[in-house]
VOPAGU-2260 file (C-alpha; in pm, 1 decimal, decimal comma):
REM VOPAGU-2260
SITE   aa  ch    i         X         Y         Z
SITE  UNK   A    0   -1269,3   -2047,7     763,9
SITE  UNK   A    1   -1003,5   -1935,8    1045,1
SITE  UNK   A    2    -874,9   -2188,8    1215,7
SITE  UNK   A    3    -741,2   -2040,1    1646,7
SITE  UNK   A    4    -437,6   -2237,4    1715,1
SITE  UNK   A    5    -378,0   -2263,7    2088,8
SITE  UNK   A    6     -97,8   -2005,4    2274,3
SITE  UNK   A    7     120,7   -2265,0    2321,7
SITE  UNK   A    8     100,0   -2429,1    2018,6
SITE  UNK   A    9     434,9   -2540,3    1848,9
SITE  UNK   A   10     530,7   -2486,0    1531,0
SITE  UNK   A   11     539,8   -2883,5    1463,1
SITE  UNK   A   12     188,1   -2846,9    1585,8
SITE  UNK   A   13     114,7   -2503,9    1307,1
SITE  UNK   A   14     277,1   -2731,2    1033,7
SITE  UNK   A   15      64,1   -3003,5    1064,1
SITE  UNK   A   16    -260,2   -2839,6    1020,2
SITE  UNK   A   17    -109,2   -2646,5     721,2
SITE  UNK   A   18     -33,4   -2940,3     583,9
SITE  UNK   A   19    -375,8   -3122,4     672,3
SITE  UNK   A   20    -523,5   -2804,3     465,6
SITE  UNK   A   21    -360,3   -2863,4     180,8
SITE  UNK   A   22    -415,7   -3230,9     175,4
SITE  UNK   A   23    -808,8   -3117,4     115,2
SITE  UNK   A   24    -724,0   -2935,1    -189,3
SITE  UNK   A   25    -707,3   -2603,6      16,2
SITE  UNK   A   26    -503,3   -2295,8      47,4
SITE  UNK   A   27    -366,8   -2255,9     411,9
SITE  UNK   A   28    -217,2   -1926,1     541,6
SITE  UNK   A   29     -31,0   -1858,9     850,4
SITE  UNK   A   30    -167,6   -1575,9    1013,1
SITE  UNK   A   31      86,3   -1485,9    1323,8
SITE  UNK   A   32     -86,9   -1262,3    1631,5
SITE  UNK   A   33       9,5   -1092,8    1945,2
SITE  UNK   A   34    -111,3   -1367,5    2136,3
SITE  UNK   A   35    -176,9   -1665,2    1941,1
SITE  UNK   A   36    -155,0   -1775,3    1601,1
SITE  UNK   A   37    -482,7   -1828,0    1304,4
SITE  UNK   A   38    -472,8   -2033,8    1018,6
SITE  UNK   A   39    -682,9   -1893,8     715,6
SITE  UNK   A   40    -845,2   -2159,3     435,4
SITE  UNK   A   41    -916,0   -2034,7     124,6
SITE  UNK   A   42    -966,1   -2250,7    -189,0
SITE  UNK   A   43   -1285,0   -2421,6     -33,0
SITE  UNK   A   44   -1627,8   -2372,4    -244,7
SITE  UNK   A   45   -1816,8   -2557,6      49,2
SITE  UNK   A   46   -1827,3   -2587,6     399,7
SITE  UNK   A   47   -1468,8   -2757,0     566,9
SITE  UNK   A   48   -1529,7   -3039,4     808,2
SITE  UNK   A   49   -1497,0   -2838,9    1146,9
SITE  UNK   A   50   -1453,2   -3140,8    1354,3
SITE  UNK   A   51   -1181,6   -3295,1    1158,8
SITE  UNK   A   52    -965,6   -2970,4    1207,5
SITE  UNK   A   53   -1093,5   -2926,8    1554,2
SITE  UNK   A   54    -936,3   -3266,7    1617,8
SITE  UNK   A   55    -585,7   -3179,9    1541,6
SITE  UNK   A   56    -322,8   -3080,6    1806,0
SITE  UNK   A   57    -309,5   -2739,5    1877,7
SITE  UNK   A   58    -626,7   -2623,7    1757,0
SITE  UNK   A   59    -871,3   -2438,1    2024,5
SITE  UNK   A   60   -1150,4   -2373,6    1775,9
SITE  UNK   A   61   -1283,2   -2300,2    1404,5
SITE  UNK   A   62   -1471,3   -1988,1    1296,5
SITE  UNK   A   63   -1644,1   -1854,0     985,1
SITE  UNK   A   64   -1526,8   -1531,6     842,2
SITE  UNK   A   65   -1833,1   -1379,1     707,2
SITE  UNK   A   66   -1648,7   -1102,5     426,6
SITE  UNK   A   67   -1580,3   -1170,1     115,0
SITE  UNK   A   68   -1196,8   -1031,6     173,2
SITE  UNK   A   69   -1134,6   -1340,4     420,2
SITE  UNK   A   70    -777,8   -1261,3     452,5
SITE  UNK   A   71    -823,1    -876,0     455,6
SITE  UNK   A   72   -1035,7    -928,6     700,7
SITE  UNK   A   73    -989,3    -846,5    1090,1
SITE  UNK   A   74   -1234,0   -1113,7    1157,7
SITE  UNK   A   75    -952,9   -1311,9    1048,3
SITE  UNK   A   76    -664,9   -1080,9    1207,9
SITE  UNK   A   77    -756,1    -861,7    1466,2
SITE  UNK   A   78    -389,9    -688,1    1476,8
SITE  UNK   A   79    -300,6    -399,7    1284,5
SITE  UNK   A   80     -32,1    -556,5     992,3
SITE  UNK   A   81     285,3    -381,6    1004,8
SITE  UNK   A   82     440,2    -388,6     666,1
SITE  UNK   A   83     875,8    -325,8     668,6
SITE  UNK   A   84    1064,2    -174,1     396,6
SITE  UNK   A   85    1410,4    -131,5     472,0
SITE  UNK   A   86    1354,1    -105,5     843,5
SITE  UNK   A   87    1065,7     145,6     791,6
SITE  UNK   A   88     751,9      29,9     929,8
SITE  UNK   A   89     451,7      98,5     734,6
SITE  UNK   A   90     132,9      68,4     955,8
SITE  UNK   A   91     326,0     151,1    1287,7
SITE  UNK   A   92     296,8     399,6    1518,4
SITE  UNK   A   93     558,0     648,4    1316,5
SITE  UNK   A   94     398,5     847,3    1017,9
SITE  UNK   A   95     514,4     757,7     685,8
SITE  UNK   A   96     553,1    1017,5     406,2
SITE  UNK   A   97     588,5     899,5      77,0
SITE  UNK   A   98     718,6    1171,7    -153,3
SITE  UNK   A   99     928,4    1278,3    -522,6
SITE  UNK   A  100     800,6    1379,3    -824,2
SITE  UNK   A  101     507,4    1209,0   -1059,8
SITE  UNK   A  102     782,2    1084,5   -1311,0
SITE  UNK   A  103    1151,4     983,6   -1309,7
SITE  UNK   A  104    1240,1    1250,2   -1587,0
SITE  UNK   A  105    1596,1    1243,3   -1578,4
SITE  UNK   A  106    1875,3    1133,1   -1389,5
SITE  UNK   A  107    1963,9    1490,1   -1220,8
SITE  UNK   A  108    1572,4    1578,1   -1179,6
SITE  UNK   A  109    1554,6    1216,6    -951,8
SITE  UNK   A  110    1817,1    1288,1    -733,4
SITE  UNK   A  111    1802,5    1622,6    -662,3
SITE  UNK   A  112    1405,5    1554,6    -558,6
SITE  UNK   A  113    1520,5    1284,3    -383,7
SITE  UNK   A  114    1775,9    1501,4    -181,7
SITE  UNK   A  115    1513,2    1772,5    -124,0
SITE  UNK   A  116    1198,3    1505,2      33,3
SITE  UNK   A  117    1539,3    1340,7     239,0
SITE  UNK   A  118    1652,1    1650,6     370,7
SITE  UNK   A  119    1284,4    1750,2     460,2
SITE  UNK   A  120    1223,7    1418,2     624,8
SITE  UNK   A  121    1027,5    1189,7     400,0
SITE  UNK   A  122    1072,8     794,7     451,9
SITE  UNK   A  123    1025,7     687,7      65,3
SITE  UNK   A  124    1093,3     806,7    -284,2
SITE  UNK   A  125     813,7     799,3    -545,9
SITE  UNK   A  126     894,2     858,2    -890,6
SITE  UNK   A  127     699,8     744,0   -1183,6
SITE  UNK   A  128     906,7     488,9   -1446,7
SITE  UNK   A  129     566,7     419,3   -1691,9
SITE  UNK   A  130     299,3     626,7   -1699,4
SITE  UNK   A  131     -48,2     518,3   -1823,5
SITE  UNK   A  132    -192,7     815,9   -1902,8
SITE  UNK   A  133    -553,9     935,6   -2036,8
SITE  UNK   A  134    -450,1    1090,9   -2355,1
SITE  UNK   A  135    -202,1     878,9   -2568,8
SITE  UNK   A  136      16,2    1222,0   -2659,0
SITE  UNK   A  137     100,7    1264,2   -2308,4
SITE  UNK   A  138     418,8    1178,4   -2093,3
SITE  UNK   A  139     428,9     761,4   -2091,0
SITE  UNK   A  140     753,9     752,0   -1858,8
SITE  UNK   A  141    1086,9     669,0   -1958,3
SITE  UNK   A  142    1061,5     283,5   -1835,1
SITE  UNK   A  143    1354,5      82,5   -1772,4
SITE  UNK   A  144    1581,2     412,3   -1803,8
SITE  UNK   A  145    1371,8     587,7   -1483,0
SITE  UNK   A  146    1387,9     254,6   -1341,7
SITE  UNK   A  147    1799,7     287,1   -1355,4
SITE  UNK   A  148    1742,1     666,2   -1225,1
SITE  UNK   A  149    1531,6     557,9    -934,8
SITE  UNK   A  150    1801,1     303,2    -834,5
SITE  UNK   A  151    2050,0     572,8    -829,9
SITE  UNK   A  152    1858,4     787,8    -673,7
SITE  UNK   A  153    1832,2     552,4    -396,9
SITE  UNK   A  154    2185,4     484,0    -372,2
SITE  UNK   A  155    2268,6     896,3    -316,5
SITE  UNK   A  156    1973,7     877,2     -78,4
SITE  UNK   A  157    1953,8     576,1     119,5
SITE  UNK   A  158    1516,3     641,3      47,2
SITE  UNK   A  159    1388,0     322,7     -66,6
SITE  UNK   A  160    1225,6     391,1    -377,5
SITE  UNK   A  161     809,7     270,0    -462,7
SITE  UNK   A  162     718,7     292,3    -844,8
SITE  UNK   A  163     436,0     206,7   -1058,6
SITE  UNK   A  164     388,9    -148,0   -1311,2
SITE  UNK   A  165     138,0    -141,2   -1514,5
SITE  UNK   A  166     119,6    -532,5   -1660,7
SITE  UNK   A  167     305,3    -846,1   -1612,9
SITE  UNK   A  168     572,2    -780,9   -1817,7
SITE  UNK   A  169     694,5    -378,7   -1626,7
SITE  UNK   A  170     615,9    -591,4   -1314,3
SITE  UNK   A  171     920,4    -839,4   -1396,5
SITE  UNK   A  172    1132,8    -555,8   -1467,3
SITE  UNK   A  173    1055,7    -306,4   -1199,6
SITE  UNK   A  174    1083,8    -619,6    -907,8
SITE  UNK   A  175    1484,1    -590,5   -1011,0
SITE  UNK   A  176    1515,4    -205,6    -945,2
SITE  UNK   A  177    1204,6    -142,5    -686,3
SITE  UNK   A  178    1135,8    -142,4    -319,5
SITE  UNK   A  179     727,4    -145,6    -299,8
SITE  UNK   A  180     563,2    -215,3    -629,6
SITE  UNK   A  181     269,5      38,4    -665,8
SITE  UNK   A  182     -51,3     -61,7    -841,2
SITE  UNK   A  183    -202,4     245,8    -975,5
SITE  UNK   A  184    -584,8     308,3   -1012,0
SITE  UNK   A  185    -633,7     230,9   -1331,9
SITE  UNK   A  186    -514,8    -101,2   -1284,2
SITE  UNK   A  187    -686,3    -199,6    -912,9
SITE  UNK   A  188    -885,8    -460,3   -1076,0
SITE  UNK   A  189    -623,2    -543,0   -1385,7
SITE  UNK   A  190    -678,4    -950,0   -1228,8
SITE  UNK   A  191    -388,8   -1085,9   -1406,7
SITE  UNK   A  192    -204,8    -802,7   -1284,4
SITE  UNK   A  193    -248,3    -828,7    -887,1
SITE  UNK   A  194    -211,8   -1250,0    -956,0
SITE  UNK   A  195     127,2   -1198,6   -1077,0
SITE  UNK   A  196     229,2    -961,9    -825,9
SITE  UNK   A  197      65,2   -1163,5    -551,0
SITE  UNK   A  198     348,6   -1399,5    -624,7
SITE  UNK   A  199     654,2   -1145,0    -567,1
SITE  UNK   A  200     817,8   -1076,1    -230,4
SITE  UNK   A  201     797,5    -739,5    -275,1
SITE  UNK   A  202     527,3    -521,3     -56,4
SITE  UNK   A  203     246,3    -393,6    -295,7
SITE  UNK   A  204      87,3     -37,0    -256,5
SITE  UNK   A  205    -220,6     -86,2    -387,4
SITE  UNK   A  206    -467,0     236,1    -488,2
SITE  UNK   A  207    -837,3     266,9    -522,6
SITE  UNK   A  208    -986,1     245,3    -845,6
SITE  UNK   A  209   -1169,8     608,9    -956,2
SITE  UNK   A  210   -1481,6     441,8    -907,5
SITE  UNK   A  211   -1422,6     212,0    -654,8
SITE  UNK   A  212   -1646,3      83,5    -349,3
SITE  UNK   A  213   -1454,2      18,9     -69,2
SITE  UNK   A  214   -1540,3    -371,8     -71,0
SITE  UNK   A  215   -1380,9    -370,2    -415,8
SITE  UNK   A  216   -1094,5    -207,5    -288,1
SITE  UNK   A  217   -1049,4    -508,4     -25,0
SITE  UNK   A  218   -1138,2    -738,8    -267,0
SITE  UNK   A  219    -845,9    -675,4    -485,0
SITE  UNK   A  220    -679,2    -670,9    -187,2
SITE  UNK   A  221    -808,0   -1021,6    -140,3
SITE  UNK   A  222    -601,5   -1107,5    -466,4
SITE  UNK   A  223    -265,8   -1024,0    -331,3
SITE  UNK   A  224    -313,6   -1236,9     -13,6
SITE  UNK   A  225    -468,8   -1527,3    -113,1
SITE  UNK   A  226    -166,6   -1558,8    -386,5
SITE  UNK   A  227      42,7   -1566,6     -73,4
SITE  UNK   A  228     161,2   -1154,8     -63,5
SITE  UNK   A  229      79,2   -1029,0     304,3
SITE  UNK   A  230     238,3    -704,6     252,0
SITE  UNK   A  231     -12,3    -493,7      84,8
SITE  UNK   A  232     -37,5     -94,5     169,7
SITE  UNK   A  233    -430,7      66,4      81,0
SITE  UNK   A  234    -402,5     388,9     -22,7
SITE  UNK   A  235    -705,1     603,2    -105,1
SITE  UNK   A  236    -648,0     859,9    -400,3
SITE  UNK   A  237    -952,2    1011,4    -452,4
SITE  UNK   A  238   -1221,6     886,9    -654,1
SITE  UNK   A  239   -1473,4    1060,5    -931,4
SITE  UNK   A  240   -1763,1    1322,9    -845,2
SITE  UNK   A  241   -1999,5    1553,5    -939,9
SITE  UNK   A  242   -1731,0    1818,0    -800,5
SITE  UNK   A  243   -1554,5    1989,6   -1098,6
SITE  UNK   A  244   -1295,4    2210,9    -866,5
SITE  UNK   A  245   -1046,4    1918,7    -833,7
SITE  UNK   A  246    -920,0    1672,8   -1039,7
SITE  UNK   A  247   -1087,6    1383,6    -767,0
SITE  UNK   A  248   -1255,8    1401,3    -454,3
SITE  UNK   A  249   -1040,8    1270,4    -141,0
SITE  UNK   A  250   -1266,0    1015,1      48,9
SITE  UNK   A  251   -1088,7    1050,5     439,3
SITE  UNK   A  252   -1429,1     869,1     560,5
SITE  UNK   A  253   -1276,1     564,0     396,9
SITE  UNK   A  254    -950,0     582,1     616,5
SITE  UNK   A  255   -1103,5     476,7     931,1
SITE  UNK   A  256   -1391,7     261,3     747,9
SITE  UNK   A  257   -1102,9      69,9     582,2
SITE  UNK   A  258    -877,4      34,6     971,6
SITE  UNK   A  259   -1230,2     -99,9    1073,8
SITE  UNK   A  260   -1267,6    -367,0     857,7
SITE  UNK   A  261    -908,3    -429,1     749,9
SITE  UNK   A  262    -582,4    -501,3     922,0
SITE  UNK   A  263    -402,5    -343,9     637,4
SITE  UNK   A  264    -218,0     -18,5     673,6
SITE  UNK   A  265    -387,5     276,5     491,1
SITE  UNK   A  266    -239,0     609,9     305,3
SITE  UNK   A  267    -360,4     899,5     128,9
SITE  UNK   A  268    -241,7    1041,7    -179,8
SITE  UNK   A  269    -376,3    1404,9    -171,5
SITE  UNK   A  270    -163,2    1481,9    -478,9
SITE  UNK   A  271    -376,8    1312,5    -733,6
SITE  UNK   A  272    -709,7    1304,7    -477,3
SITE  UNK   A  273    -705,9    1709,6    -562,3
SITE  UNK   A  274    -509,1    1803,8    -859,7
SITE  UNK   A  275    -448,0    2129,7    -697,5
SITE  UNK   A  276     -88,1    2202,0    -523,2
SITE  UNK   A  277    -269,3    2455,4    -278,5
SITE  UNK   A  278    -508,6    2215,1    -100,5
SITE  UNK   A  279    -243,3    1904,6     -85,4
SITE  UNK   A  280    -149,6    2079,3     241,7
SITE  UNK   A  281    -482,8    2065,7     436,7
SITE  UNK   A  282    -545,9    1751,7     307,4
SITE  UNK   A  283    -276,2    1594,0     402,6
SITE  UNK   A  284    -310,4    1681,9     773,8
SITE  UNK   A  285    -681,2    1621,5     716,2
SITE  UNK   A  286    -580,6    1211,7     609,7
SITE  UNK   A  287    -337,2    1240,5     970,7
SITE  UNK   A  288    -639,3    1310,8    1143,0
SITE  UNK   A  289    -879,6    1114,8     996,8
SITE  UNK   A  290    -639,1     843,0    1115,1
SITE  UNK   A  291    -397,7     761,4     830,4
SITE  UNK   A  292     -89,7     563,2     829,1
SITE  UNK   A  293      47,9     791,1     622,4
SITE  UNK   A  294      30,1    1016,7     315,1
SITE  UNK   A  295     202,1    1035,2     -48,6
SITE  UNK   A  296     279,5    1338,1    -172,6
SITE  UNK   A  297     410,7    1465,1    -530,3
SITE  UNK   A  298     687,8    1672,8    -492,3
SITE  UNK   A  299     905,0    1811,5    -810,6
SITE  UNK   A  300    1230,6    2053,7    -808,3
SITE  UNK   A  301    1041,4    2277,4   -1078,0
SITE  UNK   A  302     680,1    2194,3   -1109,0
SITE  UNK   A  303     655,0    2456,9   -1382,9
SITE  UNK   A  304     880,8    2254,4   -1615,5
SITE  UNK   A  305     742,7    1861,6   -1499,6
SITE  UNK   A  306     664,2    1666,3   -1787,7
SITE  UNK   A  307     361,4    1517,0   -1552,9
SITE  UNK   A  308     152,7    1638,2   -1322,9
SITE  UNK   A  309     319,7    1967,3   -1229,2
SITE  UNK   A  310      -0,6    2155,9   -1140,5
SITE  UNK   A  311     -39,4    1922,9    -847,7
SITE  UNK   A  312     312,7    1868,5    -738,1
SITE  UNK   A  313     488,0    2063,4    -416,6
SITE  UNK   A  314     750,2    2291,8    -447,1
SITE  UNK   A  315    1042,6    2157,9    -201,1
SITE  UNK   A  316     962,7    2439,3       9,4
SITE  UNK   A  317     607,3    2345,8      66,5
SITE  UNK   A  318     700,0    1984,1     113,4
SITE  UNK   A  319     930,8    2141,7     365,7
SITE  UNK   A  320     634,8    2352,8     572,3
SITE  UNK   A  321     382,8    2016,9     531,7
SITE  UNK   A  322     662,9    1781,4     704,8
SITE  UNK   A  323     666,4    2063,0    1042,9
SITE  UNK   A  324     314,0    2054,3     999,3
SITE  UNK   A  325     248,6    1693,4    1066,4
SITE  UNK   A  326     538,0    1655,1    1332,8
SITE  UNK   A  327     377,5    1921,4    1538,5
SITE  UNK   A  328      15,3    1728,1    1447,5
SITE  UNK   A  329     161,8    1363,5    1527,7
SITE  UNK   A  330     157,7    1366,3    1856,8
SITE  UNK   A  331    -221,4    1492,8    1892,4
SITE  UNK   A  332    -292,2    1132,1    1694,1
SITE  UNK   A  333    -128,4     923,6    1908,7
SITE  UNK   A  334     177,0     915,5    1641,8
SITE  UNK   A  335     549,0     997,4    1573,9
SITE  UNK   A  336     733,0    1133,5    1298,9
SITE  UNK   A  337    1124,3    1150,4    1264,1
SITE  UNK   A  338    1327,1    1446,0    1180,9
């Protein structure tokens, strides 16, 4: 249920209906607009008495929000949710590029990526601390040590830094070095997972499972919200085909499916959604286009010699020509991007 609070309502007014909620036995969540503020219920497994909450000060009306991903939802927020890291808005009217190498490999290698997506124009640092990986022989990450790296890295930089946890206990660690904990693909419907890190302050980017519908995608979404986390980034990464040229197969038609029927900002990660360096480039202008918030890219000082994922990662100098490529293409899409 979404509960319209009137324009004028006060916050004495809000309060008391939250509270009313949760005197059921119901979640309540605070949903501020443009215009007017919503209260979402979650929690109920029947039908809420409509004329009890009708009844309360500051309360034009009730609706029923007919998804599954009630809080996802635009039904239950029509405005676009702008989510802040360190004065960068995610899900605003500026592009955001995401960018550094698949793994934190060393404490030189992290910084001197870092320098190189800064100096191109990139708004975040990515860098892998652990790495689940397909084959058990392969790269894992160098955990709490990359963590250290990516803190540094951040420090030289200014870029605030979004890495990967992989279970409740790298969560706990990484919320003490991170900016944007990301939940990788594997792990989109790891349930004990997105409840634990629906309880941290920190924004979650959250990536679609291989396999993934898109309802499942803002299902798990659903997770993150109704454990009280409102700062949740989609990004689609490319999910499993019959196509055996790249690694995945980019889906851009679920960019603007996904800004249809969510409020949540949405990037692409062309990186892993090809496996191929030479088409990140298109299809990163192709996600721009199709209406992304923006894109994360893998970037890596010396590709040849990455530890992870260095068939797929830019060379600086490519990251370089994409960033001109998408500040001459922002302004087609109604968007900005910084120098």
């Amino acid at each position: 249920m979404l509960i319209i609070m009137r324009r004028q309502a006060t916050d004495e007014e809000i309060k008391a209906v939250v509270n009313a909620i949760q005197a059921m036995g119901y979640s309540a969540h605070s949903i501020p607009g443009s215009t007017r503020t919503a209260i979402g219920v979650t929690g109920n497994n029947g039908p809420v008495d409509q004329n009890l909450i009708e009844s309360l000060p500051g309360v034009v009306q009730t609706m029923r929000v007919t998804k599954p991903y009630k809080l996802v939802s635009r039904e239950t927020k029509p405005d676009d949710t702008i989510v802040e890291v360190d004065g960068i808005q995610i899900g605003g009217r500026e592009l955001v590029v995401i960018a550094g190498p698949c793994s934190a490999e060393s404490r030189n290698q992290i910084v001197e990526a870092a320098e190189a997506v800064k100096a191109a124009g990139a708004s975040v640092l990515r860098g892998g601390a652990f790495k689940p990986r397909t084959s058990p022989y392969s790269f894992q990450g160098s955990a709490e040590q990359a963590l250290k790296w990516l803190a540094e890295a951040r420090e030289v930089t200014g870029l605030p830094v979004v890495t990967e946890v992989i279970d409740v206990e790298s969560a706990i660690l990484t919320e003490k070095y991170a900016d944007i904990l990301q939940i990788g693909a594997r792990n989109m419907q790891n349930f004990v997972l997105l409840t634990h890190v629906a309880k941290s302050r920190k924004p979650v980017l959250l990536k679609r499972g291989p396999a993934a519908t898109l309802e499942e995608l803002l299902n798990a979404a659903e997770y993150l919200l109704s454990g009280g986390n409102y700062q949740v980034i989609l990004c689609e990464r490319g999910i499993r085909t019959f196509s055996d040229f790249s690694r995945n197969t980019l889906d851009l038609g679920l960019v603007p499916a996904a800004k249809e029927l969510s409020h949540l900002p949405v990037i692409t990660d062309p990186s892993h959604g090809t496996g191929r360096r030479g088409m990140v480039l298109p299809l990163a202008r192709a996600s721009v286009a199709a209406g992304a918030d923006g894109v994360m890219v893998e970037v890596h000082p010396d590709p040849e010699r990455a530890l992870s994922d260095g068939f797929q990662s830019l060379y600086p100098q490519q990251f370089t020509q994409l960033m001109n490529d998408l500040r001459q293409m922002a302004p087609v899409v109604g968007r900005t991007l910084s120098r």
